[in-house]
C-alpha positions as CSV (number, residue, x, y, z in Angstrom):
1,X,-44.3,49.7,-18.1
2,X,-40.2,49.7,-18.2
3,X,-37.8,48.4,-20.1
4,X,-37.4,45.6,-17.2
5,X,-41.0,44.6,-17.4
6,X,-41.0,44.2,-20.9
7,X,-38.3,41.5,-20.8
8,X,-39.6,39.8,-18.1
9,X,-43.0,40.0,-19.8
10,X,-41.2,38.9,-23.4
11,X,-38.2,37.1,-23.1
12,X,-37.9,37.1,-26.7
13,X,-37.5,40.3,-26.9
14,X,-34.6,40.2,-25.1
15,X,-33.1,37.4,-26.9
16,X,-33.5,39.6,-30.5
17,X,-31.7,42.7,-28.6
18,X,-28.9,40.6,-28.0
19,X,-28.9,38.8,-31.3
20,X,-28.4,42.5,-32.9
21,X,-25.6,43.4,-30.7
22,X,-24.2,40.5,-31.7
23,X,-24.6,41.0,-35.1
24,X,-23.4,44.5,-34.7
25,X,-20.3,43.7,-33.1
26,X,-19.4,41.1,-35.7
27,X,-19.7,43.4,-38.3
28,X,-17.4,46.2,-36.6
29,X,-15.2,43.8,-36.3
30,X,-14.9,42.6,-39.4
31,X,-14.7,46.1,-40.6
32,X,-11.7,47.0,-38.7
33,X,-9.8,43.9,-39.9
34,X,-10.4,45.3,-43.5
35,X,-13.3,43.6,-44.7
36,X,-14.9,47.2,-46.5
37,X,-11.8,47.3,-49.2
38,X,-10.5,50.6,-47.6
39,X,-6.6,50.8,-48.8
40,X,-5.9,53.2,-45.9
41,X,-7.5,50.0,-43.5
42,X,-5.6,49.2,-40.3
43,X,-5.3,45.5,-41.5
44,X,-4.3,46.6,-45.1
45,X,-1.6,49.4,-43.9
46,X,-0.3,46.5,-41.4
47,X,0.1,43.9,-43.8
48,X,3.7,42.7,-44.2
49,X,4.8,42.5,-48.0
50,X,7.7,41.4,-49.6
51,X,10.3,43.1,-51.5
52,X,12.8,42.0,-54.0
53,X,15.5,44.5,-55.1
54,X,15.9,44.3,-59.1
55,X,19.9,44.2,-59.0
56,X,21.1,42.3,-56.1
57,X,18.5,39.9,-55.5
58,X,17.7,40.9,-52.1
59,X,14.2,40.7,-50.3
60,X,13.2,41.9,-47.5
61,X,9.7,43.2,-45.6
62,X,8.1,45.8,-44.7
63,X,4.3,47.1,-43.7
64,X,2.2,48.1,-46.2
65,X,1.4,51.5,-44.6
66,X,5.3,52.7,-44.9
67,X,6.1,51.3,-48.1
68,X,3.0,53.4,-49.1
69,X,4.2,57.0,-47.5
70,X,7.3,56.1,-49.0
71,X,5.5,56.7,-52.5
72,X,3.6,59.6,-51.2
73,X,7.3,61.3,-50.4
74,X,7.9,61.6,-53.9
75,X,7.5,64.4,-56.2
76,X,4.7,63.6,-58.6
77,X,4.4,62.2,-61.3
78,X,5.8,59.2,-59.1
79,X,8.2,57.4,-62.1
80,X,7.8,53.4,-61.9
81,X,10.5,52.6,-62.9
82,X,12.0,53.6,-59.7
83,X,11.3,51.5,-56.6
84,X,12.1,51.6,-52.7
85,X,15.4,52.2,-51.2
86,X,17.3,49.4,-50.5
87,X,17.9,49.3,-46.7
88,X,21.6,48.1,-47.5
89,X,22.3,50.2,-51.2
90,X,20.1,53.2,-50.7
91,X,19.2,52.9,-54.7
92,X,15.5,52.5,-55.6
93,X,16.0,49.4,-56.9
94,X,13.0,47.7,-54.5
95,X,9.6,46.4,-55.9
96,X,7.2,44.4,-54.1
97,X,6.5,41.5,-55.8
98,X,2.6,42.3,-56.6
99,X,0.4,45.3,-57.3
100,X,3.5,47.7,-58.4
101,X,1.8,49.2,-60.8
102,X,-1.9,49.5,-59.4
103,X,-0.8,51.0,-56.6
104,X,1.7,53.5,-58.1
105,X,-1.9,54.4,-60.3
106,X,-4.2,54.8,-57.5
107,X,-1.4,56.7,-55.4
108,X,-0.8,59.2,-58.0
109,X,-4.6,59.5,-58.7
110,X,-5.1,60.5,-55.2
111,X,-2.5,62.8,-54.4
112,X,-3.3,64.6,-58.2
113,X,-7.1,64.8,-56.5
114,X,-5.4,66.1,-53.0
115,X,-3.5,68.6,-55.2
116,X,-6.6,69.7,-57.0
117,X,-8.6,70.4,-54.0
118,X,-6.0,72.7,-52.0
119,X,-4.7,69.8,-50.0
120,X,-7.9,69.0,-48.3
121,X,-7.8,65.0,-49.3
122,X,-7.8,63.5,-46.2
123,X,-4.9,61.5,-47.2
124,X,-1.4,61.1,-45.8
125,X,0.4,64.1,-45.3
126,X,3.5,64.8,-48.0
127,X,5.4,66.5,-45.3
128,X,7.2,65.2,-42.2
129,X,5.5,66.3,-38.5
130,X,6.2,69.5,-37.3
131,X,7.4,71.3,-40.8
């Protein structure tokens, strides 16, 4: 007896295959929009924040993801105190205006642990492609 005369035979099986693809696909999905709390998540790395330099006033936005490697760039220990660049000064005098410090914390935590184990992290690279 086949697959094909199994669902002709039990209809409900079929239904319950379907209703667990379904569910399936609804949890992939939700998974790739950063529903699991993955930092290095498409949706997260995507997400447009704000920044607000310190001295001019300024804001501006920029993905997540970039203002991210931006920190990764630096030598460690990453100072706070400094911020982005400024797209028109060039001084790191940009902050986002949430989660400064726990994300300067849990970037310096993993590149220390990417430093530790011989580079091996699986987290962004600290040099440019190609070098």
């Amino acid at each position: 007896m086949g697959i094909r005369d199994i669902m002709k035979s039990k209809p409900w099986a079929g239904w319950a295959v379907a209703g667990v693809l379904i569910v399936l696909c609804g949890w992939v999905w939700y998974r790739s929009l950063g529903g699991g709390g993955d930092p290095y998540s498409l949706g997260r790395t995507t997400e447009e924040i704000t920044i607000r330099d310190r001295e001019t006033g300024d804001e501006w936005t920029m993905p997540r993801g970039r203002f991210e490697m931006a920190l990764w760039e630096r030598p460690l220990p990453i100072d706070p105190s400094q911020g982005v660049a400024n797209p028109k000064t060039g001084k790191l005098t940009g902050f986002p205006k949430s989660e400064w410090e726990s994300t300067i914390d849990r970037i310096s935590r993993e590149r220390q642990a990417t430093a530790t184990s011989g580079g091996r992290g699986g987290k962004p690279s600290t040099t440019a492609p190609g070098k």
